[in-house]
mmCIF entry with sequence, helices, sheets and N, C-alpha, C, O atoms, coordinates in Angstrom:
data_MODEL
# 
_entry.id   MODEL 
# 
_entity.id                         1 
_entity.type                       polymer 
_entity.pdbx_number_of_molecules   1 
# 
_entity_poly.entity_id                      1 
_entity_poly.type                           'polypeptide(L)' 
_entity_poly.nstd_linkage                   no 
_entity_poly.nstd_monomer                   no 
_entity_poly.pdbx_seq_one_letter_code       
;(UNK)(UNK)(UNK)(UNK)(UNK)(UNK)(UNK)(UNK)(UNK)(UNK)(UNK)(UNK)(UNK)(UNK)(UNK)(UNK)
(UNK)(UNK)(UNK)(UNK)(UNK)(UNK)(UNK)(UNK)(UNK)(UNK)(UNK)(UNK)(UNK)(UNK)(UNK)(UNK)
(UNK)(UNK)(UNK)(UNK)(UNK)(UNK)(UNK)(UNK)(UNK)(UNK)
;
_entity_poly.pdbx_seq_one_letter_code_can   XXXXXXXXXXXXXXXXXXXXXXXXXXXXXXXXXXXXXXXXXX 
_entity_poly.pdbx_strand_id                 A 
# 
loop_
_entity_poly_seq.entity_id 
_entity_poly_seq.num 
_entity_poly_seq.mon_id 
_entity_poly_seq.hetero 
1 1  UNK n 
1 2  UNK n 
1 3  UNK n 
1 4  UNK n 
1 5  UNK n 
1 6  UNK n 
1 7  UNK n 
1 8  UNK n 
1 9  UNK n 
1 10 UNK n 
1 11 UNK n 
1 12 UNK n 
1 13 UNK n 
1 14 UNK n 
1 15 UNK n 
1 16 UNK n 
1 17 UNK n 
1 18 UNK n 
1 19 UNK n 
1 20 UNK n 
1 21 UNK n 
1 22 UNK n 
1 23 UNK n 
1 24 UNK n 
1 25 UNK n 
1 26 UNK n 
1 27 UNK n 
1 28 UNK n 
1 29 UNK n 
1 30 UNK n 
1 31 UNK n 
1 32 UNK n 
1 33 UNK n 
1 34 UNK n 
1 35 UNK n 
1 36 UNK n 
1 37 UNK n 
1 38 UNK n 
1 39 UNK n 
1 40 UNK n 
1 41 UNK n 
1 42 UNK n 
# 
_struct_asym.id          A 
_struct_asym.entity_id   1 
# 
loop_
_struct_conf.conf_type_id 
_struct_conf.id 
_struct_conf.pdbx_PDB_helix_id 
_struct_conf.beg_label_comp_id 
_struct_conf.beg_label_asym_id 
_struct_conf.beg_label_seq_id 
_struct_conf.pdbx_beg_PDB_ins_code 
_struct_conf.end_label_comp_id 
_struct_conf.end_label_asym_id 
_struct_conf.end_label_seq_id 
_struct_conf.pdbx_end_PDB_ins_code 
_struct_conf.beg_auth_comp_id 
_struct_conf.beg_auth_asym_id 
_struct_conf.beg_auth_seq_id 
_struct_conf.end_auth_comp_id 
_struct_conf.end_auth_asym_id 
_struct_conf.end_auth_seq_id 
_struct_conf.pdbx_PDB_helix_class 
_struct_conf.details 
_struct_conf.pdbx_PDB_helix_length 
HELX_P HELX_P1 AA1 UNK A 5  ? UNK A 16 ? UNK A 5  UNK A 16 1 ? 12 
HELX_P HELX_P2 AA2 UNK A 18 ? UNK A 32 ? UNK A 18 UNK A 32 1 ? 15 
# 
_struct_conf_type.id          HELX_P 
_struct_conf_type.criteria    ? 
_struct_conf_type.reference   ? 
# 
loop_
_atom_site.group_PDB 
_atom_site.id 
_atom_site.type_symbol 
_atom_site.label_atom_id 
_atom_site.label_alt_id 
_atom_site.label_comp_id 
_atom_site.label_asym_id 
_atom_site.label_entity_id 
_atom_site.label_seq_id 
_atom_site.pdbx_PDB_ins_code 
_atom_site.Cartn_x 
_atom_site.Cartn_y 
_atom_site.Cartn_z 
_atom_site.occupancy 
_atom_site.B_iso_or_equiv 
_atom_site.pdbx_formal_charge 
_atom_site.auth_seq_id 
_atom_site.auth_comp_id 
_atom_site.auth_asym_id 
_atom_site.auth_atom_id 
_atom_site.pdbx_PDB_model_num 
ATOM 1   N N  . UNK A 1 1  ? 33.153  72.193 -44.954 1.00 0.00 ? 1  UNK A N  1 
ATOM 2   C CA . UNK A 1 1  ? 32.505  72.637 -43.737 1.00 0.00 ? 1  UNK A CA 1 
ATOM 3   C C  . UNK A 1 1  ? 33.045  71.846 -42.543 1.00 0.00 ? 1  UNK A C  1 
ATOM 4   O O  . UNK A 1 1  ? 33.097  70.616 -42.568 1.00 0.00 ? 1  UNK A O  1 
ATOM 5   N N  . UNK A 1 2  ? 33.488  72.653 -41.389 1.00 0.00 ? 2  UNK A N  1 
ATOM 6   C CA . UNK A 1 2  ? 33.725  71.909 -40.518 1.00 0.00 ? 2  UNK A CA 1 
ATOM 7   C C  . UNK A 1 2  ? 33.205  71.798 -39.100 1.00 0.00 ? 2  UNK A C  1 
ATOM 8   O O  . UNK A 1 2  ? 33.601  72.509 -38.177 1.00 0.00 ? 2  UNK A O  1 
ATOM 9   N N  . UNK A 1 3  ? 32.158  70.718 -38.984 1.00 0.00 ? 3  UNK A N  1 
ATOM 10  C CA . UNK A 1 3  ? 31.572  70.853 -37.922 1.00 0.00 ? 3  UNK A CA 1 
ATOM 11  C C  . UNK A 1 3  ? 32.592  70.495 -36.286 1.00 0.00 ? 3  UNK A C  1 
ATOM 12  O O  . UNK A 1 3  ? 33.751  70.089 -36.378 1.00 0.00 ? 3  UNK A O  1 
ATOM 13  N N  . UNK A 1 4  ? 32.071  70.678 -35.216 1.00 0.00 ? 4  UNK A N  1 
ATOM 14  C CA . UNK A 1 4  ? 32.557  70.815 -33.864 1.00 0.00 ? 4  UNK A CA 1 
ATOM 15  C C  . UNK A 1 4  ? 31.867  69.572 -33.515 1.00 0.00 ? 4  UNK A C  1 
ATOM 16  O O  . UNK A 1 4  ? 30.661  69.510 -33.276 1.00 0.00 ? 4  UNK A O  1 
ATOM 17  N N  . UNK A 1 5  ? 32.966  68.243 -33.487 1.00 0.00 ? 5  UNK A N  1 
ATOM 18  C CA . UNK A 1 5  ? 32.947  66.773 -33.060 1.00 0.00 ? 5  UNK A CA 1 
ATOM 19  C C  . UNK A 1 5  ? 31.716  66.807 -31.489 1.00 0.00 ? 5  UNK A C  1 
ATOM 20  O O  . UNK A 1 5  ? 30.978  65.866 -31.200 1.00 0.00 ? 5  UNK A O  1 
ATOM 21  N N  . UNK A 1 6  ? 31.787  67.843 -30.876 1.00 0.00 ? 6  UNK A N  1 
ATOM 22  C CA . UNK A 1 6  ? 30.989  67.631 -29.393 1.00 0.00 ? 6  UNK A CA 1 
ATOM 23  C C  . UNK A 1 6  ? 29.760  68.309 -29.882 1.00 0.00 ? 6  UNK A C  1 
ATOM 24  O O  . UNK A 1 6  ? 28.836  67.809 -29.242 1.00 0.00 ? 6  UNK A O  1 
ATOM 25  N N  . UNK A 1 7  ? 29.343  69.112 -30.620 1.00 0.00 ? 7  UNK A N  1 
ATOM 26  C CA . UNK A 1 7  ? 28.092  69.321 -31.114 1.00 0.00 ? 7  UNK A CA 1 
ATOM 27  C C  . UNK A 1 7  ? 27.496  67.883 -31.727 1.00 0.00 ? 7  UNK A C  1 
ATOM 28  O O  . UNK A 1 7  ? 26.661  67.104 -31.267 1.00 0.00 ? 7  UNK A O  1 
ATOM 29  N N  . UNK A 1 8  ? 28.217  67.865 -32.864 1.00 0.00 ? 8  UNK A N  1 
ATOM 30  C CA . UNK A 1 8  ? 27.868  66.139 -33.425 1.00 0.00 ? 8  UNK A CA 1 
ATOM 31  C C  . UNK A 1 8  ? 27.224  65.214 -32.889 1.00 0.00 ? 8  UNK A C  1 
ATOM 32  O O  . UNK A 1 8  ? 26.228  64.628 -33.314 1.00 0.00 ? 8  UNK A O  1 
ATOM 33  N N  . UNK A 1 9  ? 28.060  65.004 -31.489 1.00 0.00 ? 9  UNK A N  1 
ATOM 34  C CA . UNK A 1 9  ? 28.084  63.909 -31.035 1.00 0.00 ? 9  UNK A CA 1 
ATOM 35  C C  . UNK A 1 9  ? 26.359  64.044 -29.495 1.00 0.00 ? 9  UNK A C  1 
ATOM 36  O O  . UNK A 1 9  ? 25.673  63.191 -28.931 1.00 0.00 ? 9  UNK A O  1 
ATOM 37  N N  . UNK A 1 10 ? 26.411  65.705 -29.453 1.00 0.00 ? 10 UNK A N  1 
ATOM 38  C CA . UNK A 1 10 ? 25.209  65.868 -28.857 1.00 0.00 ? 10 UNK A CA 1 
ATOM 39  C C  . UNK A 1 10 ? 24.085  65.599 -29.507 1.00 0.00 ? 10 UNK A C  1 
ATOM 40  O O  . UNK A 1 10 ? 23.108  65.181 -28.887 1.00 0.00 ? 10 UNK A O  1 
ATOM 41  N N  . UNK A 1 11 ? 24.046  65.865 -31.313 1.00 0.00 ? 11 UNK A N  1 
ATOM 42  C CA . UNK A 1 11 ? 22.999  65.455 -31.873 1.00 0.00 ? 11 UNK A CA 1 
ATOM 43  C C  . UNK A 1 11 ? 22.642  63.967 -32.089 1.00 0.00 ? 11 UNK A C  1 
ATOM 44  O O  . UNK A 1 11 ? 21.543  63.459 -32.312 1.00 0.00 ? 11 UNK A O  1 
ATOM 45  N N  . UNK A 1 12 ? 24.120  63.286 -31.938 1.00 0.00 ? 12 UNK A N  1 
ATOM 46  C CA . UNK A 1 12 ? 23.871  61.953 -31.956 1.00 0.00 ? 12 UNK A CA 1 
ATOM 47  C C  . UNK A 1 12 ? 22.925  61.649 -30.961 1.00 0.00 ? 12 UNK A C  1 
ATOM 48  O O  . UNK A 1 12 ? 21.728  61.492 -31.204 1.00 0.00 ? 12 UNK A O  1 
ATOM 49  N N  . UNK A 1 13 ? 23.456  61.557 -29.797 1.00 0.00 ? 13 UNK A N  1 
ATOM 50  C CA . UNK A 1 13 ? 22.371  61.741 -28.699 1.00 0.00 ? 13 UNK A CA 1 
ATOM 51  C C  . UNK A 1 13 ? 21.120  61.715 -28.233 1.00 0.00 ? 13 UNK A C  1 
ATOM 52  O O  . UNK A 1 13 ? 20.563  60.930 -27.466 1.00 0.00 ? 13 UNK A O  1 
ATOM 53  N N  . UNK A 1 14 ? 20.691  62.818 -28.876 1.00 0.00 ? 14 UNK A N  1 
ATOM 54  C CA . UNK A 1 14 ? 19.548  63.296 -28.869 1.00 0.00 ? 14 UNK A CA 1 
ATOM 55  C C  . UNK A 1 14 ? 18.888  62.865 -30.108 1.00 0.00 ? 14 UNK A C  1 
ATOM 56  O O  . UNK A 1 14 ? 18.003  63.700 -30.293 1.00 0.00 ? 14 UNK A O  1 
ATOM 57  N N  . UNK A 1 15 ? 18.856  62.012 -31.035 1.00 0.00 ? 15 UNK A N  1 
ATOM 58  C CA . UNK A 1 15 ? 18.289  61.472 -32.056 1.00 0.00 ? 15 UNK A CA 1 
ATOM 59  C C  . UNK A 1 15 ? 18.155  59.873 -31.540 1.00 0.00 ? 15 UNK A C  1 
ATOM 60  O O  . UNK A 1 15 ? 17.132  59.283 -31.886 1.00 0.00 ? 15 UNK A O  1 
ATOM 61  N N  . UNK A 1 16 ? 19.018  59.244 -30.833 1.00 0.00 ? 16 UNK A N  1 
ATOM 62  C CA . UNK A 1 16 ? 19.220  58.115 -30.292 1.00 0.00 ? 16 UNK A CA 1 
ATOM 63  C C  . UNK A 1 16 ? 18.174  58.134 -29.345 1.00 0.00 ? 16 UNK A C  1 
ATOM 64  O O  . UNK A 1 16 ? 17.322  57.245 -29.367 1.00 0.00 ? 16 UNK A O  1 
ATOM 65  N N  . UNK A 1 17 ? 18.131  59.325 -28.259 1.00 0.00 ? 17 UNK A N  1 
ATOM 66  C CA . UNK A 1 17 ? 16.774  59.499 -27.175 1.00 0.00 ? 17 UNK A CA 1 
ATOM 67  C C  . UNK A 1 17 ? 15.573  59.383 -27.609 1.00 0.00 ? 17 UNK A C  1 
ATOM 68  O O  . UNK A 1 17 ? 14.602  58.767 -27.170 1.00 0.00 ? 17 UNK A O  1 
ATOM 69  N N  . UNK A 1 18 ? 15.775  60.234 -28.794 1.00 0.00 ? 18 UNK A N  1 
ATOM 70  C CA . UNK A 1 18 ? 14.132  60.134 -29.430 1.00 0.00 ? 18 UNK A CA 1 
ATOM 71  C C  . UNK A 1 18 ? 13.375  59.084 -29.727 1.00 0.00 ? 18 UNK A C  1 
ATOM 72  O O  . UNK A 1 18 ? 12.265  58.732 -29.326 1.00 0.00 ? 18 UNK A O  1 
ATOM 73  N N  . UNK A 1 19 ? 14.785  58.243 -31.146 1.00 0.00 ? 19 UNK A N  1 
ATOM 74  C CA . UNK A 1 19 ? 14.233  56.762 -31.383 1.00 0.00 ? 19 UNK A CA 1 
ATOM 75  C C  . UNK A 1 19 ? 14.204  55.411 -30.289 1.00 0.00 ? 19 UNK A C  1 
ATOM 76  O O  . UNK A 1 19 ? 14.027  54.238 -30.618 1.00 0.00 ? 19 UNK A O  1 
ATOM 77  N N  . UNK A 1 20 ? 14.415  55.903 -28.990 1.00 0.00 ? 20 UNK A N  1 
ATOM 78  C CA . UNK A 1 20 ? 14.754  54.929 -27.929 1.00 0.00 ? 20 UNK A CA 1 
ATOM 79  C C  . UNK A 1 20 ? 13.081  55.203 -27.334 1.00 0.00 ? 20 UNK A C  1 
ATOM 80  O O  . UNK A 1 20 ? 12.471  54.146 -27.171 1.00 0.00 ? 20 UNK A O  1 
ATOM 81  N N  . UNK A 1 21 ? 12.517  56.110 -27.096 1.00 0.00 ? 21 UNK A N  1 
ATOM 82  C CA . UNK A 1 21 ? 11.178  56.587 -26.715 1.00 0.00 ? 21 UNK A CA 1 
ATOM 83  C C  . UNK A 1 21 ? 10.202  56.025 -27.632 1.00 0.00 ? 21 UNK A C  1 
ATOM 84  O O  . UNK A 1 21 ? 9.253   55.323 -27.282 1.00 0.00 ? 21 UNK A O  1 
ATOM 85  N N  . UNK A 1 22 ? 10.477  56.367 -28.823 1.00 0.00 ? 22 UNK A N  1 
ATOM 86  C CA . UNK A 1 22 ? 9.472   56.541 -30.434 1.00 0.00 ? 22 UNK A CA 1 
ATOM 87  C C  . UNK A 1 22 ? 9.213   54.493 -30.261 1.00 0.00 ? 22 UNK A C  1 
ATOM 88  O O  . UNK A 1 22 ? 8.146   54.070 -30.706 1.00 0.00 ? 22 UNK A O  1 
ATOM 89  N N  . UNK A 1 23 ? 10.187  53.471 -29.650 1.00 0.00 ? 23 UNK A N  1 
ATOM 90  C CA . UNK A 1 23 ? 10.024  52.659 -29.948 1.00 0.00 ? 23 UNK A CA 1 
ATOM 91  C C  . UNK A 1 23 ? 9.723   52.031 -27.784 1.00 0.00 ? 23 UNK A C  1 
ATOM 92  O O  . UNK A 1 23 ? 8.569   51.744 -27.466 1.00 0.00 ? 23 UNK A O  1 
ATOM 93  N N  . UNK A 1 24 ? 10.125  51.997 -27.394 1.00 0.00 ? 24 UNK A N  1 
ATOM 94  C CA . UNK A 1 24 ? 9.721   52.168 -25.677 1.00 0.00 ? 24 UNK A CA 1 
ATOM 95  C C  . UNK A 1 24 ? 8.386   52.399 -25.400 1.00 0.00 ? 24 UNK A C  1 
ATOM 96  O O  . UNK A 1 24 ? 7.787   51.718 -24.567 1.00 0.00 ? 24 UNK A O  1 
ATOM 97  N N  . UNK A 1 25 ? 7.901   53.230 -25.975 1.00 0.00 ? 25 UNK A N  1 
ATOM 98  C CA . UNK A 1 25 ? 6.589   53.666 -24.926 1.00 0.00 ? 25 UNK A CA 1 
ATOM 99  C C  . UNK A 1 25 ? 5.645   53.082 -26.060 1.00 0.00 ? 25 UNK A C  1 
ATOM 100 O O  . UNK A 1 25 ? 4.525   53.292 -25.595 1.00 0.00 ? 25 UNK A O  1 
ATOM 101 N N  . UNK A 1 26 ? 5.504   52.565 -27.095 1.00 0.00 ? 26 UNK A N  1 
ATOM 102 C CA . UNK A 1 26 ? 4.152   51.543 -27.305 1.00 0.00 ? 26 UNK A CA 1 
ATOM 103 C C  . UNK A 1 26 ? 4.226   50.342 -26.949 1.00 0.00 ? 26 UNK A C  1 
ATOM 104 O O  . UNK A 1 26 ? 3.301   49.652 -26.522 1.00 0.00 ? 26 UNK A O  1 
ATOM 105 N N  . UNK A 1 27 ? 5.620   49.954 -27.150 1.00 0.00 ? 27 UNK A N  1 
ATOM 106 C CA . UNK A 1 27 ? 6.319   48.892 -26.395 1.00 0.00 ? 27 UNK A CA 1 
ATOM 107 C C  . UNK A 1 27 ? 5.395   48.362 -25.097 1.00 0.00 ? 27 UNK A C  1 
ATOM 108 O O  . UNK A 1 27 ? 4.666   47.390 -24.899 1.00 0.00 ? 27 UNK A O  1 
ATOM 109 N N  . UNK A 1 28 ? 5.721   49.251 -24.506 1.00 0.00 ? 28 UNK A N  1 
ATOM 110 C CA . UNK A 1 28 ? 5.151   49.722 -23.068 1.00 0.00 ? 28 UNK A CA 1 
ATOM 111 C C  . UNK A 1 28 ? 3.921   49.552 -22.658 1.00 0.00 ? 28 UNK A C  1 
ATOM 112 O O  . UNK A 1 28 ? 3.643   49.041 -21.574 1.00 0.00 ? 28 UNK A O  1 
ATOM 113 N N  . UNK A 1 29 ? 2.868   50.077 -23.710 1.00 0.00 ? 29 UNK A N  1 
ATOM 114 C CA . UNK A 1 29 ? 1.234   50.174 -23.537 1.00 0.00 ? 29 UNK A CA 1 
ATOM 115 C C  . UNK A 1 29 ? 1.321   48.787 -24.197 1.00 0.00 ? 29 UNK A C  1 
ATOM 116 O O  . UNK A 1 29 ? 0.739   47.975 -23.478 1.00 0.00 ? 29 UNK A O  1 
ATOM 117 N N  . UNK A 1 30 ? 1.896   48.147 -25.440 1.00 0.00 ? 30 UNK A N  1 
ATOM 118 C CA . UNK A 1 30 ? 1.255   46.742 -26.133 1.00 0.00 ? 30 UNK A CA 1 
ATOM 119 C C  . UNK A 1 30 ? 1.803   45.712 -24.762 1.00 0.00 ? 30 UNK A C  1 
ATOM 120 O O  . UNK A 1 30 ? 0.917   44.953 -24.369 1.00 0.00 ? 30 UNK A O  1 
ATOM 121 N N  . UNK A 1 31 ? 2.910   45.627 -24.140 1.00 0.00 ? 31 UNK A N  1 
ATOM 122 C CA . UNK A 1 31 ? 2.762   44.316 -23.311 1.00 0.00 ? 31 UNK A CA 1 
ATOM 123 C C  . UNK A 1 31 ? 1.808   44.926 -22.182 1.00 0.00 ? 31 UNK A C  1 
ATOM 124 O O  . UNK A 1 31 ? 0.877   44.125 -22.096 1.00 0.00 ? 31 UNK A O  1 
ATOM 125 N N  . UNK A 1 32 ? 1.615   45.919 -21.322 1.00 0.00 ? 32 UNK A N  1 
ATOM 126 C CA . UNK A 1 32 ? 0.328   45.611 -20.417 1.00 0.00 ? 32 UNK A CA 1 
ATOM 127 C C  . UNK A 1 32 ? -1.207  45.181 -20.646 1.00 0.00 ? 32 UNK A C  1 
ATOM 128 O O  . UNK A 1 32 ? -1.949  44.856 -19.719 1.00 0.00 ? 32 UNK A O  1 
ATOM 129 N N  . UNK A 1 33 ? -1.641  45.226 -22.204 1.00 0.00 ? 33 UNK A N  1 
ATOM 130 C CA . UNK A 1 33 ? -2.569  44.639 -23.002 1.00 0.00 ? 33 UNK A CA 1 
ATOM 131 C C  . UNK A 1 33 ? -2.707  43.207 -22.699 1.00 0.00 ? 33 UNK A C  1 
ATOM 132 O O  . UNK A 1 33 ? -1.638  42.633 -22.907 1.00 0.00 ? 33 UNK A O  1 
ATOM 133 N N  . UNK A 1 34 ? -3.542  42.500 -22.326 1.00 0.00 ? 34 UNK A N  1 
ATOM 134 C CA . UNK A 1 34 ? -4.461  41.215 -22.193 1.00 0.00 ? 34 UNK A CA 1 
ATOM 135 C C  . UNK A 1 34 ? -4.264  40.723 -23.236 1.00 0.00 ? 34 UNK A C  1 
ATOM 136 O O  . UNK A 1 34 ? -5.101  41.174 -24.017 1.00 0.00 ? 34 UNK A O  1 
ATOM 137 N N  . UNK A 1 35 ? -3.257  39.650 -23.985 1.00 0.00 ? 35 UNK A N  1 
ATOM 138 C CA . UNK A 1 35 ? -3.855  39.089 -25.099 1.00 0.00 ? 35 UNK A CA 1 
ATOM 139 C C  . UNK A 1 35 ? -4.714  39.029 -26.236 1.00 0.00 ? 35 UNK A C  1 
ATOM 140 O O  . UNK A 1 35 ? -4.769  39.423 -27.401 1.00 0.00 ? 35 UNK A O  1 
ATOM 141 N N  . UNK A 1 36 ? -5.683  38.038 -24.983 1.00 0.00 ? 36 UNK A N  1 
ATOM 142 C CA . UNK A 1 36 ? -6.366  37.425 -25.623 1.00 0.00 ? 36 UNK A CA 1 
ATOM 143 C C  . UNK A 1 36 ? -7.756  38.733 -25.801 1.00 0.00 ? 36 UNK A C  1 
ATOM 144 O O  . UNK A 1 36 ? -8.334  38.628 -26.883 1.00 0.00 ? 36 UNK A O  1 
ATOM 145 N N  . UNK A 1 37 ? -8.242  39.765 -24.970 1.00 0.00 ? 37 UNK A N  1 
ATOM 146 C CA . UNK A 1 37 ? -8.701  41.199 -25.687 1.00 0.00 ? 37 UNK A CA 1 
ATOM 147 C C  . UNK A 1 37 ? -7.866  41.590 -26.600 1.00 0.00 ? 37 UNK A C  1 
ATOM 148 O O  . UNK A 1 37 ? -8.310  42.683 -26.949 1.00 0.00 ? 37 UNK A O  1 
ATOM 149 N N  . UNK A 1 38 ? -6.994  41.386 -27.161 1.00 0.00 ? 38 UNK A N  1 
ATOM 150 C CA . UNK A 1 38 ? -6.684  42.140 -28.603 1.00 0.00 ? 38 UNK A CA 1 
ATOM 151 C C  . UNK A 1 38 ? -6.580  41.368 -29.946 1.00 0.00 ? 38 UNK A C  1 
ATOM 152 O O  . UNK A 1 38 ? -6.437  41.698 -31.123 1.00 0.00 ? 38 UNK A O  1 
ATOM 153 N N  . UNK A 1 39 ? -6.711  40.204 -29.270 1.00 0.00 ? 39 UNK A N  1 
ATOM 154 C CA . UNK A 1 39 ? -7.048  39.531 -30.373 1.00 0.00 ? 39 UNK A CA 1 
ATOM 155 C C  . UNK A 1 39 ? -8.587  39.310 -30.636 1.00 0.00 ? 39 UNK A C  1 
ATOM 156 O O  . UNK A 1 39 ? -9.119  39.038 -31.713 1.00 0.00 ? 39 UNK A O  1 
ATOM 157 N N  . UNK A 1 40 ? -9.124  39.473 -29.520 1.00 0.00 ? 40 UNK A N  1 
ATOM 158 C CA . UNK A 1 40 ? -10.711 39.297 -29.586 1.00 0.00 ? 40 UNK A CA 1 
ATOM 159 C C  . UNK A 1 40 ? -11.453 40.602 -30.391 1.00 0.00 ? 40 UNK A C  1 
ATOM 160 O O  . UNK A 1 40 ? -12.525 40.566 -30.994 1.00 0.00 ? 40 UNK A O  1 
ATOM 161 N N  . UNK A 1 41 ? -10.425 41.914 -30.184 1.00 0.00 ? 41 UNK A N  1 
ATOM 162 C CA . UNK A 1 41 ? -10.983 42.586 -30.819 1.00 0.00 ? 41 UNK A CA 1 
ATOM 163 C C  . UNK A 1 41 ? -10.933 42.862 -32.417 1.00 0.00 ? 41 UNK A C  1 
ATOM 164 O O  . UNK A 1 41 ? -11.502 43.703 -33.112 1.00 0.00 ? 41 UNK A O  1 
ATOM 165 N N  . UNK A 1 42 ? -9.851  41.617 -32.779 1.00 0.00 ? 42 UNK A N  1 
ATOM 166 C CA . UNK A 1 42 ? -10.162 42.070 -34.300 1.00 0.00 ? 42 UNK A CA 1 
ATOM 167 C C  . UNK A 1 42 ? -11.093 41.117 -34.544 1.00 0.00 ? 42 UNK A C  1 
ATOM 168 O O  . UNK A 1 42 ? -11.646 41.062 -35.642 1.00 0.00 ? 42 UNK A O  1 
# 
């Protein structure tokens, strides 16, 4: 099978965007978190 190197390389892409988000945006919400409230809450 022979895939088309610029398709490929769009899915690369777009799998890279995803896991760049999937790991960014809790990222995101855990450092504006207070500490010492999240530790208080366990």
């Amino acid at each position: 099978m022979a895939f088309d190197p610029a398709s490929i390389a769009v899915i690369i892409l777009v799998v890279m965007g995803i896991a760049f988000l999937a790991g960014t945006i809790p990222a995101l919400r855990a450092a504006r978190q207070d500490p010492i409230e999240s530790l208080r809450y366990e």
